[in-house]
N, C-alpha and C positions, 0 to 999 in steps of 0.2 A: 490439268489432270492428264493431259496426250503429250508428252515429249517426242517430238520428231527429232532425232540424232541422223544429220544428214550423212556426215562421215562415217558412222558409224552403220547405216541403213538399219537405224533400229528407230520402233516404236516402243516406248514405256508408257503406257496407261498406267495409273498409280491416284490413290488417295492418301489420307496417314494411314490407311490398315492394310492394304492391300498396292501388289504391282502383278503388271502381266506383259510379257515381252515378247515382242515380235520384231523380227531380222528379215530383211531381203538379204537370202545366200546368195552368193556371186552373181548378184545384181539380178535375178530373176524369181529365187524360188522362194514362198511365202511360209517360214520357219517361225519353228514354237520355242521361246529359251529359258521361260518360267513364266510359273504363276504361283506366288506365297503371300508371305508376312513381307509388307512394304520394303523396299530399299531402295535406300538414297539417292544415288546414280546411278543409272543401269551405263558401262564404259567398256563392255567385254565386244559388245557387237555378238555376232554369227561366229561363235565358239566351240563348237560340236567337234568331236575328237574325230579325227579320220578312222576310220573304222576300215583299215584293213584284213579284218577276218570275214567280212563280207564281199573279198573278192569276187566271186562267184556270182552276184548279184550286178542287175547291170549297170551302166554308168550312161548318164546324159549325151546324149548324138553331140560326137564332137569335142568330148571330154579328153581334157588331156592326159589325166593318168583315172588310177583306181580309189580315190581316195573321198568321192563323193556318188555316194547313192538314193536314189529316191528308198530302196527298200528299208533304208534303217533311217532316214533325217526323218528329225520331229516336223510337223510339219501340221498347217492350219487348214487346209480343204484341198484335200487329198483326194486327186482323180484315178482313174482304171487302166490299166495298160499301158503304162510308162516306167517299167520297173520297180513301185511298190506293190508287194503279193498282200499286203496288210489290207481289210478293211476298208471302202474308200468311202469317203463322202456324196460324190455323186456317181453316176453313171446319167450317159448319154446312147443313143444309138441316134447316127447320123443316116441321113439318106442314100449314102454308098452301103450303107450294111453293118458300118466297122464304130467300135466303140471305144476309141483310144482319144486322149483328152490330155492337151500339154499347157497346163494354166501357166503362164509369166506373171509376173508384177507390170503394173501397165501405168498407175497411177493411186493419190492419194487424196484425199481432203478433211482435214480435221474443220467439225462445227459444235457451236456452244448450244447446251441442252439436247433434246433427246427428239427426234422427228419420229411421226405414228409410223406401223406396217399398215400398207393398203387391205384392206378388208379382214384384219389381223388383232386379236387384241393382243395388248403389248405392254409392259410397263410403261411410265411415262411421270416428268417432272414439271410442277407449276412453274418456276421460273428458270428461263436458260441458264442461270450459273448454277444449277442444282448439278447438272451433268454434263461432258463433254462426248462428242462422238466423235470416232474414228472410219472412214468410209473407203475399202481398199480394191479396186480395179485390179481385179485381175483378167487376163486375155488369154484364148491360142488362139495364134495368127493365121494357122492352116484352117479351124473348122470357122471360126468367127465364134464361138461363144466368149461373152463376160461374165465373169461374175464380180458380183459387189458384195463384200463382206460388212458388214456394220457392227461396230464392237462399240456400246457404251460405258463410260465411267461414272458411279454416281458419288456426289460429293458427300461422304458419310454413311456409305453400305459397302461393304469388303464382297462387292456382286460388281461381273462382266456381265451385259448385256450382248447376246450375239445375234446374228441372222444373218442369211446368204438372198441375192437374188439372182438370179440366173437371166441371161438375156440372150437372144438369139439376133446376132449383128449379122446373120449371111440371108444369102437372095432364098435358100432354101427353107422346108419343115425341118425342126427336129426333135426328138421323142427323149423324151428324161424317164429314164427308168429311176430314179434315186437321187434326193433332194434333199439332204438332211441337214440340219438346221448348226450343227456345230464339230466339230472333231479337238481334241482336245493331246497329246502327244505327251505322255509324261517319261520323265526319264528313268522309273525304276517302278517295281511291281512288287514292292513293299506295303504293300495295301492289302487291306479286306473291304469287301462289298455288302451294303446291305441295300434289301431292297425288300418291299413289302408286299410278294404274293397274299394270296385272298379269295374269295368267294362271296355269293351271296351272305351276310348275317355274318360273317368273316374275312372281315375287310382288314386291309394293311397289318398282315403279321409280321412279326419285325423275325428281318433273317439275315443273318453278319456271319459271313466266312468269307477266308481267305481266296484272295487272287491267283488264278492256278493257269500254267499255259494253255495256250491256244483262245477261242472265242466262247465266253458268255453271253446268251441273248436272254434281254427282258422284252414283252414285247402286247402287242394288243392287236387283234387283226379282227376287233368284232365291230367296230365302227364307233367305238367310244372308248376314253382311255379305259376305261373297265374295273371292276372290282377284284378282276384275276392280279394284277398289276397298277403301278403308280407312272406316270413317265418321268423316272426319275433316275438315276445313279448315283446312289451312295458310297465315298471312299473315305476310309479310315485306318489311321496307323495302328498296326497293332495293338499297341499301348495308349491308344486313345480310351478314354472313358467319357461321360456325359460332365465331365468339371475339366478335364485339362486334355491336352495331345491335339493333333492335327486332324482336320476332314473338309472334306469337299463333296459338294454337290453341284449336279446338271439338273435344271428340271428345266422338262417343255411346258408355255403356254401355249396346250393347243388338247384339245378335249376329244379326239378324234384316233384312228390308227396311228400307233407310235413305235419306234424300236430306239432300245435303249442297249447300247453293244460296248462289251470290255473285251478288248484282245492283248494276251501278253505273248510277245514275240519272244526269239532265240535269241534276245540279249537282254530279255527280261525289261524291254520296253513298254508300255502300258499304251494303248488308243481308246479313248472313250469317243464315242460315237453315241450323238442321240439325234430325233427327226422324225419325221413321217415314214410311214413304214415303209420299206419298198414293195412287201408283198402284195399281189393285187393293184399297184400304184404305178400309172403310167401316164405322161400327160405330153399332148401333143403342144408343139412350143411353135407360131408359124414366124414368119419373117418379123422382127423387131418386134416381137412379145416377150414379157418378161414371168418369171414364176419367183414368189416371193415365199422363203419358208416361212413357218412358222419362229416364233423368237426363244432362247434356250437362256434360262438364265445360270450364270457360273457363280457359285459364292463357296467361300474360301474361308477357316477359321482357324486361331493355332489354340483356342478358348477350350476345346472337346466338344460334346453334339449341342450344349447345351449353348454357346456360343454358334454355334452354325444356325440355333433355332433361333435365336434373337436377330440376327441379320433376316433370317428369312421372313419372321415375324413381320419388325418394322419395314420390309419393302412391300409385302402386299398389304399390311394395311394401309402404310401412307403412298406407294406408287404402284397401286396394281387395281386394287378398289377406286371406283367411282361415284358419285353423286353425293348426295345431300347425307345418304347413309355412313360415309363412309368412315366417318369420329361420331355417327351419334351411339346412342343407348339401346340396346336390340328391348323390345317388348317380351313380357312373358306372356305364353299363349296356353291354350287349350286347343288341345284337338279332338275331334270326335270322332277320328277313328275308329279304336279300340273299345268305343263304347256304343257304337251303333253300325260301325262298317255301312252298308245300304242302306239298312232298316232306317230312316228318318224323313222327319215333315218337320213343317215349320213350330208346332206348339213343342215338338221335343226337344228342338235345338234351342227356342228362346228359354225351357229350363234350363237345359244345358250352359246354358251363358249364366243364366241367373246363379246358377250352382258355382261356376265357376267366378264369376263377381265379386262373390262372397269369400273368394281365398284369397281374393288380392290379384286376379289376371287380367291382364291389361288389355287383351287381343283373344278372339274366337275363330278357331280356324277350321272353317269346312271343307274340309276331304273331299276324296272320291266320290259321286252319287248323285249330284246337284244339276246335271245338265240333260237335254236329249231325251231318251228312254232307259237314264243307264239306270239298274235295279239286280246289274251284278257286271261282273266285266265282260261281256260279250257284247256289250252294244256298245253304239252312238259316240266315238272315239271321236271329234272331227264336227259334232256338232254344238256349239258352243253357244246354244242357246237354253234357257231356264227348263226344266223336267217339270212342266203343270201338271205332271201326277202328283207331285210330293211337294210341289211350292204352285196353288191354281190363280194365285194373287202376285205371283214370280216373288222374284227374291227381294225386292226393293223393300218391302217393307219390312224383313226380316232383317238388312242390316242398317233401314233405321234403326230400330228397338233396339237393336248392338249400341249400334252409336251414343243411340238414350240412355243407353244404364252407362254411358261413359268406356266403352272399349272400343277397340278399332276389327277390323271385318276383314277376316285372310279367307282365300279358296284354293283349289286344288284346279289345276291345266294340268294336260297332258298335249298340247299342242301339234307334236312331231309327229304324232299317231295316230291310227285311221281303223277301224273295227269294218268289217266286212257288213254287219248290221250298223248301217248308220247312212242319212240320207248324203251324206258328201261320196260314201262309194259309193251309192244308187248312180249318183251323178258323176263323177269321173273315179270308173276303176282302175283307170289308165294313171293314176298319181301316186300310186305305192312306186315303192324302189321293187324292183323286179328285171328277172334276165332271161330276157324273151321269154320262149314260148314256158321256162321251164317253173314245173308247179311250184307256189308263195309255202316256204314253209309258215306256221302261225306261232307266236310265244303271247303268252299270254290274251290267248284271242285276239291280236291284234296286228296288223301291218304297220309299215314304217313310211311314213310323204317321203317325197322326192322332191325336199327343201333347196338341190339346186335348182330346179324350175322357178323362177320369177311367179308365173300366174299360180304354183300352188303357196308360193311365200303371200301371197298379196292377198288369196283368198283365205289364210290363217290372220292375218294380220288386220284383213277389213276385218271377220267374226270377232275377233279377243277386240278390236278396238269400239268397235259398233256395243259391243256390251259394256266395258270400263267406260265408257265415255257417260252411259246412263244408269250406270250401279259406284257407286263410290267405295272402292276394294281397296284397302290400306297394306295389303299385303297379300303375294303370291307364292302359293310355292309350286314350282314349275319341277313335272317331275317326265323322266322317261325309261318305259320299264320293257322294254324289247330290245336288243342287240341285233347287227344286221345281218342279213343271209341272203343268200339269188341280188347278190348286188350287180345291180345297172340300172338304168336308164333308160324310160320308154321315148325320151324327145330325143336323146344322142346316137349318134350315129358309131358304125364300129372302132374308128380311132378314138373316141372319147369316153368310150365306156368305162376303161380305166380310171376315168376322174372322176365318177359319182360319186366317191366315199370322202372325198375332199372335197368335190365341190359342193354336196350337203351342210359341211361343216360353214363353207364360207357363207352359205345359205341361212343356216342357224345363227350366224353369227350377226350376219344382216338381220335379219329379224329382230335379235334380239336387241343391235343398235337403234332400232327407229322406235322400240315397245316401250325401252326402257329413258328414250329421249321423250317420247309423247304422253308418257306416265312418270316422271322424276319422283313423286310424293310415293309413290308403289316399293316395299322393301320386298325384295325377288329374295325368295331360296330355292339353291337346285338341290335336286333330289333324280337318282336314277336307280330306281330299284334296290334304297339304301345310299351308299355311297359308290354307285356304279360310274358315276361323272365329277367326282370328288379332284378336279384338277386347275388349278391359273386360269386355265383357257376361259373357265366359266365365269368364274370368281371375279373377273374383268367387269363382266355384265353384272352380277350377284352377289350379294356383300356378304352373303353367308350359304353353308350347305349341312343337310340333314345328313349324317357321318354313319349313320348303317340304319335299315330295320332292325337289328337287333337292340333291343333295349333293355336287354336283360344288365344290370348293373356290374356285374362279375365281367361279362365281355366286353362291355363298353368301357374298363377300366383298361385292357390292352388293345382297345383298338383306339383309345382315345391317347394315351401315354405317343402309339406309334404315329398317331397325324398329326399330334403337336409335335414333330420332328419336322415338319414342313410349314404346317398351317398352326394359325394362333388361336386360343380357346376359342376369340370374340367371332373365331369364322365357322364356329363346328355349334352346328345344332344337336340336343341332347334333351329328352324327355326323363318325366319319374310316370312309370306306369306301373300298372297292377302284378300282386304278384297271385297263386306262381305267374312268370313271366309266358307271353303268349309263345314266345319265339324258342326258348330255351326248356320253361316248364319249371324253372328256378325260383326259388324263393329266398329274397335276399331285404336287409333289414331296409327302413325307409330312410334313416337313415346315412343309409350307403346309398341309398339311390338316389336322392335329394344332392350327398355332395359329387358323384359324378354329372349330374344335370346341371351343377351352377358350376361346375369346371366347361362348360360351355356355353351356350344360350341357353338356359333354361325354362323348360317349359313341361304339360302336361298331358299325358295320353294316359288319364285314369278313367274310369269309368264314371262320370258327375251324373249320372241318370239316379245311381241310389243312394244312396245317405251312410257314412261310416263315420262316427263322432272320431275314434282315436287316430285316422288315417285325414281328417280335414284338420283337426287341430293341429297335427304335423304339417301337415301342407303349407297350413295357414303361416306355423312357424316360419318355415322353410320362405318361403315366399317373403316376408317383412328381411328375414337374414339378407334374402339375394338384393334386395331393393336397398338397401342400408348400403353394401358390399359392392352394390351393379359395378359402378366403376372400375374397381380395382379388380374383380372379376374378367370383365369382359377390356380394359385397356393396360392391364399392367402386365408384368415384366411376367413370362410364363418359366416356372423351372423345373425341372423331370428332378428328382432326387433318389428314387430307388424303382429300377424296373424291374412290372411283375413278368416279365419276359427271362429275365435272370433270378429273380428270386419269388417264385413261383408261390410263396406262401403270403406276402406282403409287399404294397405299392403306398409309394408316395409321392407329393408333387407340395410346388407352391406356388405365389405370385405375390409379385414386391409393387407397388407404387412407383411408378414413375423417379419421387423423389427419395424412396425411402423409409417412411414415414411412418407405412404401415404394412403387413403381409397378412395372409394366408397361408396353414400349409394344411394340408389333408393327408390322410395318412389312411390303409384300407386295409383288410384283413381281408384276405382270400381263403386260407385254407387256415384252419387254428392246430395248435401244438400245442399238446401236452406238456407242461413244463417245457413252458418256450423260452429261447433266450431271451436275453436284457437286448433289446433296440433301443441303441444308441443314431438319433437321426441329424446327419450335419446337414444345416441348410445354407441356401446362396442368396446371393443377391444383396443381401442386406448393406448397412453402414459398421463397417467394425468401428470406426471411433464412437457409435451411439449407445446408448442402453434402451432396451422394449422388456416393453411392461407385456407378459404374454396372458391370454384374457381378460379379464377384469378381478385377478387375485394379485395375491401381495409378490408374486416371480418375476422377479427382475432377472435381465442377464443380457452383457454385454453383445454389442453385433459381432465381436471377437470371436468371444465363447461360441456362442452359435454356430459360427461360420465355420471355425476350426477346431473345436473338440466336438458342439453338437447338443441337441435338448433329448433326452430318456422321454422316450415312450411309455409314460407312467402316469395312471397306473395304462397296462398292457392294454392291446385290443383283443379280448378275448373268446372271439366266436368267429365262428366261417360269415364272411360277406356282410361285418361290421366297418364302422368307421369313425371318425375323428376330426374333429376340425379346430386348429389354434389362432387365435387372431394377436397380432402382436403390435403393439403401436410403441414409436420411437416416444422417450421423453424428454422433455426440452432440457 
């Protein structure tokens, strides 16, 4: 999958779907010559036209004429002050003062399959002919810095794996202002960008326009990728749609500050840049220590978005997820949030189950409110022992009785986080993240641990272990609802304060490796304030994530359409709760709320304290549908068919079988029309040589027809925030 072309000083990485090439120019400099649709021989080598209209631009020490510059060569990790004004990938500042950086090509080693990032989650392959890697030495001879570039191939995903390590070979310190994980150089600015700003309850809005000169920045500088942003960079051609045209994506695994950068130069060259942010980001590098970024995945499709999803898809399900979870069946659950928020004891919650029993849920999942003195959010963040106000016999007994009526027993952490009321700040108030003497702001009444310290990693890690160890928890969902501020460091000193907001991450990430090794039966979902952490990085550790607070059906139809642009349904957690909706105040049918919930993990945040005959009978429906379906639901082929992003009054989607066999498609009514057009909906995926029987009536119609003229939405869906669901099974 790595062709080394020695005469030629080229690298071809390539599978059947995908190539990506890289040239040593005149023997030194680490050049970009494409990345597309596979091809055969890469035979051109280091091609780039001489670009004499950038005379003016300088030329390499020593260069013999004008006909090569850094300012306009495509190029693979582009440094500062060497004659490109573009963008660059790193920056250094050396102990003389001065911050110029002249990377050579130094050396090379191709190896079979995919070796981890140290303290990094990362994609990764069971056996080594799954993937080949490429590992590229680069040098300046004047300061001593290397770097090692890592490009993996995987055999059957149109995805480059990247990442840099920086090494410090001189007798001296030296300070990285800027480390970012990939740079990408394309040769034209014929692209549009989309990218999903957001909010809380307003997560990943899908937003696509055009590529315009000079620097676009995406970016996050709150200590978590965030719900304002995705770390990602979306490119598409003009003419691309969700069935055909070209697109490319970067995303970081990494859950932490990020910046994701497009700049279109004066010859209308494009550089994508993404990585750790550099704002607030400084890291002292001393004699022979190395810094390892974060990994940036590259995937590439000529399919439209809807092919870009299917690569992304099957890599974090089969190379990104971990453990025993990661092909099984997600449980339907209950949560008792929304129906009791604080207010609970143990005889409410074993109705609660029993009520819940009764619809068919397979999992009880207790919220906020179970630990400490907590009895609203202001307390006991930190202390992670049973609340004998509301449980005086503690909890054991409570998730026997779960266990007895036959379901499994989920709870609510909040680990990262510490409440000024609670005995762990009694006892070190010196473990929040804080910047000296200057005052803690508060969110959510709560401060944030200073996870790169070891002893407060190990005093979260003895509490959550000392309790799972003697309460049997079938599932977590680990949530974090503060973003950081007054970031530093009460144990670092003033060169290192710069690295508190990364070195938490690496802290969080440790933890999460030893909780989720010494608990493997544990299914982990993260949750941050909605989907405030909704990124790879986590998803490494956690096999699934809760995709907003908002659960209103109406909005979780376009926040759900825009993360299956990354993420697969079986990773996006989705409830049916009450209406009107707490979030929104909406009243949408059941429904509609029933099929966006089994468009992801499905589960329930309705109120099961009181009794509604026509709302449990639905349920109950709903619940046997998704159990029948689980499968193809939660592991088949995901396809966007009409978004309510573009057509504001109606959304569609479906999912094909692995083999075929059988689909789903759903279909949604947002806004209703008066004598509305005839919807004619063409769907994908399917077998056109086959014929499907659609529900269990006598309509037959070829995978042809379907795919290429299309089935009538008939009869219509005729009301605001209705819906529809066809199931179609191939006939022998």
């Amino acid at each position: 999958m790595i062709i080394w072309n020695e005469r030629e000083h080229t690298f071809h990485l390539c599978n059947d779907k995908i190539s990506y090439v890289i040239a040593i120019a005149h023997e030194r400099y680490l050049t970009h010559c494409y990345w597309g649709k596979r091809i055969a021989t890469w035979q051109q080598g280091y091609d780039y036209p001489a670009l004499d209209r950038s005379s003016f631009s300088p030329t390499p020490a020593q260069w013999p004429d004008r006909t090569f510059s850094l300012d306009t060569a495509p190029q693979e990790y582009p440094g500062h002050g060497a004659g490109d004004y573009r963008e660059p990938a790193f920056e250094i500042r050396y102990t003389d003062g001065h911050q110029v950086s002249n990377l050579y090509y130094l050396s090379h080693r191709i190896i079979d399959g995919k070796p981890p990032l140290a303290g990094l989650p990362a994609t990764w392959v069971e056996q080594e002919t799954d993937a080949q890697t490429l590992i590229i030495t680069l040098a300046d001879p004047l300061t001593q810095l290397q770097v090692e570039l890592r490009y993996s191939v995987f055999d059957g995903h149109a995805v480059i794996a990247r990442s840099a390590r920086l090494i410090n070979q001189a007798a001296q310190p030296l300070r990285l202002l800027r480390a970012l994980s990939c740079c990408v150089d394309l040769p034209d600015a014929r692209w549009q960008q989309i990218q999903f700003p957001g909010a809380w309850a307003r997560e990943r809005q899908w937003h696509r326009q055009a590529l315009n000169p000079g620097i676009q920045l995406l970016d996050s500088k709150r200590g978590a990728s965030s719900t304002h942003q995705q770390p990602f960079i979306g490119l598409v051609r003009p003419e691309t749609t969700e069935m055909q045209g070209e697109a490319c994506a970067l995303h970081l695994v990494y859950s932490g500050n990020f910046t994701a950068r497009s700049e279109v130069d004066a010859f209308s060259q494009t550089r994508l840049l993404l990585g750790i942010n550099p704002h607030g980001f400084g890291w002292q590098l001393a004699p022979g220590e190395s810094f390892q970024t974060p990994e940036a995945i590259l995937a590439w499709s000529d399919e439209g978005l809807n092919g870009l999803s299917g690569t992304l898809h099957a890599l974090y399900r089969d190379n990104l997820v971990r453990g025993q979870h990661r092909h099984q069946p997600r449980p339907i659950l209950a949560n008792n949030w929304e129906s009791t928020y604080f207010d609970f004891n143990e005889d409410k919650l074993l109705t609660f189950a029993a009520n819940a029993k009764a619809l068919g849920v397979e999992l009880l999942m207790l919220d906020d409110g179970w630990f400490g003195e907590r009895n609203d959010d202001t307390s006991s963040l930190g202390d992670w022992f049973v609340n004998r106000a509301k449980f005086p016999h503690g909890l054991r007994p409570l998730i026997d009785n779960v266990h007895a009526m036959g379901m499994q027993f989920g709870l609510w952490f909040e680990p990262e986080m510490i409440s000024r009321r609670s005995e762990l700040f009694r006892q070190h108030p010196d473990w929040t993240i804080s910047a000296g003497g200057q005052p803690l702001s508060e969110g959510r009444n709560q401060y944030i641990l200073d996870l790169g310290r070891r002893e407060v990693r190990d005093n979260i890690l003895a509490q959550m272990s000392a309790f799972l160890e003697n309460h049997p928890v079938d599932y977590i969902k680990w949530d974090m609802n503060r973003n950081m501020s007054e970031v530093g460091s009460n144990a670092a000193g003033p060169a290192h304060q710069q690295e508190t907001a990364h070195r938490y991450m690496l802290g969080l990430y440790a933890l999460l490796e030893t909780l989720t090794h010494r608990f493997p039966h544990i299914l982990f979902e993260c949750c941050s304030g909605g989907g405030g952490r909704f990124d790879p990085g986590m998803l490494y550790y956690m096999a699934q994530a809760w995709v907003s607070d908002n659960t209103d059906a109406a909005s979780r139809v376009h926040i759900q359409y825009s993360t299956s642009l990354l993420y697969p349904p079986v990773m996006q957690c989705a409830h049916v709760s009450e209406v009107p909706n707490h979030q929104m105040g909406r009243s949408t049918s059941m429904a509609m709320r029933g099929a966006v919930a089994m468009s992801g993990n499905y589960g329930l945040m309705l109120d099961l304290m009181r009794s509604d005959a026509g709302r449990d009978a639905a349920v109950k429906q709903q619940i046997a549908f998704y159990k029948q379906h689980r499968q193809l639901l939660q592991f088949g082929r995901f396809w966007r068919l009409v978004s309510p992003w573009e057509n504001p009054d109606f959304a569609a989607w479906m999912f094909v079988a692995p083999d075929q066999s059988e689909a789903l498609v759903m279909a949604f009514s947002l806004v209703s029309l008066a004598t509305a057009p005839l919807k004619l909906l063409r769907l994908a995926g399917l077998d056109p040589h086959a014929r499907y029987q659609i529900d269990d009536s006598e309509k037959i119609a070829g995978g042809d027809e379907l795919l290429y003229r299309g089935m009538w939405v008939d009869p219509p869906i005729s009301r605001d925030y209705t819906s529809r669901i066809w199931h179609l099974t191939r006939l022998a």
